[in-house]
VEXDO-454184 format. One record per atom (N, C-alpha, C): residue in one letter; x, y, z. Coordinates in steps of 0.02 Angstrom, whole numbers, plus 50000, padded with zeros to 5 digits. Atoms other than C-alpha are relative to their C-alpha. Last residue first. Layout:
<atoms>
AXYZ...
</atoms>
This chain:
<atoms>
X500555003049942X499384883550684X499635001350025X499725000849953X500404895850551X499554996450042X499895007449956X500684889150394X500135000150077X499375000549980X500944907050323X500124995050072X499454996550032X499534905550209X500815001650036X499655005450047X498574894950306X500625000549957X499765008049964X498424903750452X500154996349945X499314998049979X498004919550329X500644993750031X499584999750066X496524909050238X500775000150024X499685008350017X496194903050414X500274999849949X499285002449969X496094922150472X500064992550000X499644995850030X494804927050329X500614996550044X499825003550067X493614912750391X500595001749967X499785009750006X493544918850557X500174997949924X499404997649967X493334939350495X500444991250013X500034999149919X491874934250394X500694996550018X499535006749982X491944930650210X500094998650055X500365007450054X490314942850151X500354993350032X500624998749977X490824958250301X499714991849969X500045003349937X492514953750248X499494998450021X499655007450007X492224956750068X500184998950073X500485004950011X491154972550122X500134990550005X500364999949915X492684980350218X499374994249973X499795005449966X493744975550051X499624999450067X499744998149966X492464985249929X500504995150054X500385001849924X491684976149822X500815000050010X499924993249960X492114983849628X499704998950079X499624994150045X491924967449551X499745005350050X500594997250057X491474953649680X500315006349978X500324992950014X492924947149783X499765001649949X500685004649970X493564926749791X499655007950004X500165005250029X495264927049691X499114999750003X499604997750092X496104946049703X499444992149988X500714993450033X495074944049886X500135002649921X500495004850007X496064927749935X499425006749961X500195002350044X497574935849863X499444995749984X500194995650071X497604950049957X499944994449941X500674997649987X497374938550133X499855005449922X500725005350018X498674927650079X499265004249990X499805001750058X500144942550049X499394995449994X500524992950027X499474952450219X500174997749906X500934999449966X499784934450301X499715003449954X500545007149992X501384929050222X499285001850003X500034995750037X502184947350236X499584993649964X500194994050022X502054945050416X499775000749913X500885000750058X502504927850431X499675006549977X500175006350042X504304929350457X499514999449964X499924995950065X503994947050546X500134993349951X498984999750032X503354936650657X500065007849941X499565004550034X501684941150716X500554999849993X499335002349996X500884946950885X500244993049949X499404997249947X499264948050863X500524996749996X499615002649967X497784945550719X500635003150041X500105006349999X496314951650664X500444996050007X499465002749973X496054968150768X500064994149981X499985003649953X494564976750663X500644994050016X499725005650004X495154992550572X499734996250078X499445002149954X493905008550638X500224991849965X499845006249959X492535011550512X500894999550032X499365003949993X492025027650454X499954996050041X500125002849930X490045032550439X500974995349998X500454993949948X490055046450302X499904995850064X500854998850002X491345037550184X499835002750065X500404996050060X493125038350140X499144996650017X499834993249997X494145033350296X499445005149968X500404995150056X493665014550303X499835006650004X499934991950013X494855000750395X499615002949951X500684997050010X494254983250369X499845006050018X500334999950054X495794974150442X499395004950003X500434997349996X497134975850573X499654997549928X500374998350016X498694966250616X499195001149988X500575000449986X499994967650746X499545000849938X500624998050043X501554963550736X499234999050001X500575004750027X503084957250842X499445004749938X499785005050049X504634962150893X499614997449955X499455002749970X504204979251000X500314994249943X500074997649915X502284983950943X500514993750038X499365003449959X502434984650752X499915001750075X499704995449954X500724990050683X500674997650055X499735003749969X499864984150502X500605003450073X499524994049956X498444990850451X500374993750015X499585003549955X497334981550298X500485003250036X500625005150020X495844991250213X500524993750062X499745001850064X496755006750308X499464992249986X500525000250023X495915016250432X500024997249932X500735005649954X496685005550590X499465004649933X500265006150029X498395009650490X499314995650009X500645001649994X498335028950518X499804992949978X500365000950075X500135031450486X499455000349979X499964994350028X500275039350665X500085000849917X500225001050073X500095023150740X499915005549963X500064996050027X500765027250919X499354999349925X500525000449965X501005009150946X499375006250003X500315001649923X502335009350843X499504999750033X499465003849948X503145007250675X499855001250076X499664995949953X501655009950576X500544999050046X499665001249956X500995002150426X500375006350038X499594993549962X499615005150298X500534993350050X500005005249933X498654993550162X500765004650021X499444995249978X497595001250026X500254997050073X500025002049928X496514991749928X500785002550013X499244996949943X495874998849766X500015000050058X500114993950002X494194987549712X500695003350028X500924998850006X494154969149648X499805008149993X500705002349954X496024967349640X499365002949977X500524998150017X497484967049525X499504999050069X500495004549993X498984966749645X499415001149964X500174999950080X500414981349598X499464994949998X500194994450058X501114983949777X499964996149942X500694998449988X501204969249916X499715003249941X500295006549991X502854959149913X499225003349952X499715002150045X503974976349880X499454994049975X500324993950051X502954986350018X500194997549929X500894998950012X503124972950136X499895003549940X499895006150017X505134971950109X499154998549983X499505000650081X505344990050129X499634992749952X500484995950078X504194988550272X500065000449936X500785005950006X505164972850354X499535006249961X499865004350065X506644986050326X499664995249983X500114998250052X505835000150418X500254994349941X500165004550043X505644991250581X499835001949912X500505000150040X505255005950675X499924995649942X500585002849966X506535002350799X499475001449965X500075004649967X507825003250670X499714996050055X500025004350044X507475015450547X499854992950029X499465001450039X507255030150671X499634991249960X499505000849947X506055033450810X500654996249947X499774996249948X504875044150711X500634997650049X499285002749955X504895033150569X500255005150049X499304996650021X503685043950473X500544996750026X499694995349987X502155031850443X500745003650014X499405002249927X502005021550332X499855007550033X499864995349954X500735018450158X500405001350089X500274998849926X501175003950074X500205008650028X499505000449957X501065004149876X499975002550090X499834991150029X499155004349807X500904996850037X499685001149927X498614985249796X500525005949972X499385005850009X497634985749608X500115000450089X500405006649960X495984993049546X500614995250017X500635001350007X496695010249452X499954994350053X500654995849962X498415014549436X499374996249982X500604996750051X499905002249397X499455003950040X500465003650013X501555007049492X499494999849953X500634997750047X503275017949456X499654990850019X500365005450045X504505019549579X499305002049975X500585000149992X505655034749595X499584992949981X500345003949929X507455033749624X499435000650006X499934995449950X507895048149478X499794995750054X499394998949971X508255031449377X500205007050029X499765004049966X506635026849383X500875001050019X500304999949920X505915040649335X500274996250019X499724994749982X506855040549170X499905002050060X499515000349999X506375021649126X500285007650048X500025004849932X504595027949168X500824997550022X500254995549943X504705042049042X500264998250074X499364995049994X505505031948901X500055002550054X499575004949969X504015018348928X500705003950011X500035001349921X502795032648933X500484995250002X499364998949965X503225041548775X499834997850075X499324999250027X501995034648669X500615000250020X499975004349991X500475035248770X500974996749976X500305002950080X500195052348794X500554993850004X499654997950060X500205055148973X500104997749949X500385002950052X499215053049137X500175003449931X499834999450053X500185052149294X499714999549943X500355003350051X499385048649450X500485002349946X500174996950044X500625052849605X499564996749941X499555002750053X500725041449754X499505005849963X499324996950019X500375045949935X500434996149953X499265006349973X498945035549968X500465001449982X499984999049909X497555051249960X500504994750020X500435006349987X498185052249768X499955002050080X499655000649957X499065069849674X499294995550047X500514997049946X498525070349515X500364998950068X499805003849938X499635074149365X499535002150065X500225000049933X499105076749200X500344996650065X500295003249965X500255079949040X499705002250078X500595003150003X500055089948926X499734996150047X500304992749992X501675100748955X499034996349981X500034995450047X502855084748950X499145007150001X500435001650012X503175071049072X499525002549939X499955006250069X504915072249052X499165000249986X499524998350069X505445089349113X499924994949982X500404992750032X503875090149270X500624999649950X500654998750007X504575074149334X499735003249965X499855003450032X506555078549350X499204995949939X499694995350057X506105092449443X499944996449934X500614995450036X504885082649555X500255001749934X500415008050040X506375069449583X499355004249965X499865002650076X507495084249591X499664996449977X500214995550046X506495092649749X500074998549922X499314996449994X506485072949838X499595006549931X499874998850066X504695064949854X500595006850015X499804990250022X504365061550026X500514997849925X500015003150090X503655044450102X500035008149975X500755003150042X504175045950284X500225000749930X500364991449989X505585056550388X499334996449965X500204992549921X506675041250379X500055004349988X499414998349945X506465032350232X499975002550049X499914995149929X505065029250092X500664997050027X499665004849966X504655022849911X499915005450081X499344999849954X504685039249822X500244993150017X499955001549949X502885032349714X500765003550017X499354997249969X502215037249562X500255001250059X499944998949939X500605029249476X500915000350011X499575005449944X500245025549294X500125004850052X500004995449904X498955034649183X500504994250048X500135005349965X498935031148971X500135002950076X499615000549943X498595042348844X500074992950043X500395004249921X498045038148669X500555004950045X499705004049946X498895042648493X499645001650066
</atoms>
């Protein structure tokens, strides 16, 4: 019998994305003494365990409040930062709601897409493939963030002040124009670089019909 590798998420709240002591506990007594676990730079666990007992497993994670994604080439769950100013000026339930829309997407190459509830940005969404940054009612997003290589790229500013309406519209069109129109393993900074930034925000415009 085979293994197989799925991804392990908290979810988040106020204080950020934190894995409770039981949820570990609970973790380390199902997964079983073989198995691997890696720990990801987008704050989700890998999991890689004999194949067999993974649907039992996952069931069992799930009902310690843990979600379970797929690993490898997909739309990682949203990274946040901590909700320093609580739940409700940090707009944690449009994240909730983002993070629900967004996670499990096959794509081209793993695309990772941040949010921050202020201005601050203390998630790091400008190095994410897509950032997104609440500033008062509105939203700000970023693209073409790039952490992992030797010349990092700063997210470029591709649109201001959204709804939260369209919000999940936009960062929902723009993953599916690159799940449709991205070369195997091309990167999302490249796929901009190829679709150019204009083009990318008419997909979005279109996608949440905005003028």
């Amino acid at each position: 019998m085979g293994t197989a590798k799925f991804a392990v998420t908290p979810g988040f709240e106020v204080g950020g994305t934190l894995f409770k002591p039981e949820q570990l506990a609970v973790l380390g007594s199902i997964v079983g003494e073989d198995a691997k676990i890696e720990m990801t730079t987008f704050k989700q666990l890998y999991v890689e365990m004999q194949e067999d007992r993974v649907q039992e497993a996952q069931g069992k994670l799930r009902e310690a409040g843990l979600e379970i994604h797929p690993a490898g080439f997909y739309t990682k769950s949203l990274i946040t930062c901590n909700f320093c100013r609580g739940a409700e000026d940090a707009g944690m339930q449009v994240a909730k709601e983002l993070d629900q829309a967004i996670a499990g997407y096959e794509t081209p190459s793993p695309l990772k897409i941040g949010y921050s509830g202020c201005g601050l940005a203390t998630g790091e969404p400008l190095l994410k493939d897509i950032g997104v940054v609440k500033m008062k009612d509105r939203f700000h997003i970023y693209i073409g963030g790039e952490a992992k290589t030797l010349k990092p790229t700063i997210g470029l500013l591709f649109m201001t002040d959204v709804s939260a309406a369209d919000l999940i519209k936009v960062v929902v069109g723009l993953i599916r124009h690159y799940q449709s129109n991205g070369k195997k393993k091309e990167k999302f900074a490249k796929f901009i670089e190829r679709e150019t930034a204009e083009k990318l925000r008419q997909v979005a415009r279109s996608s949440a019909r905005i003028i």
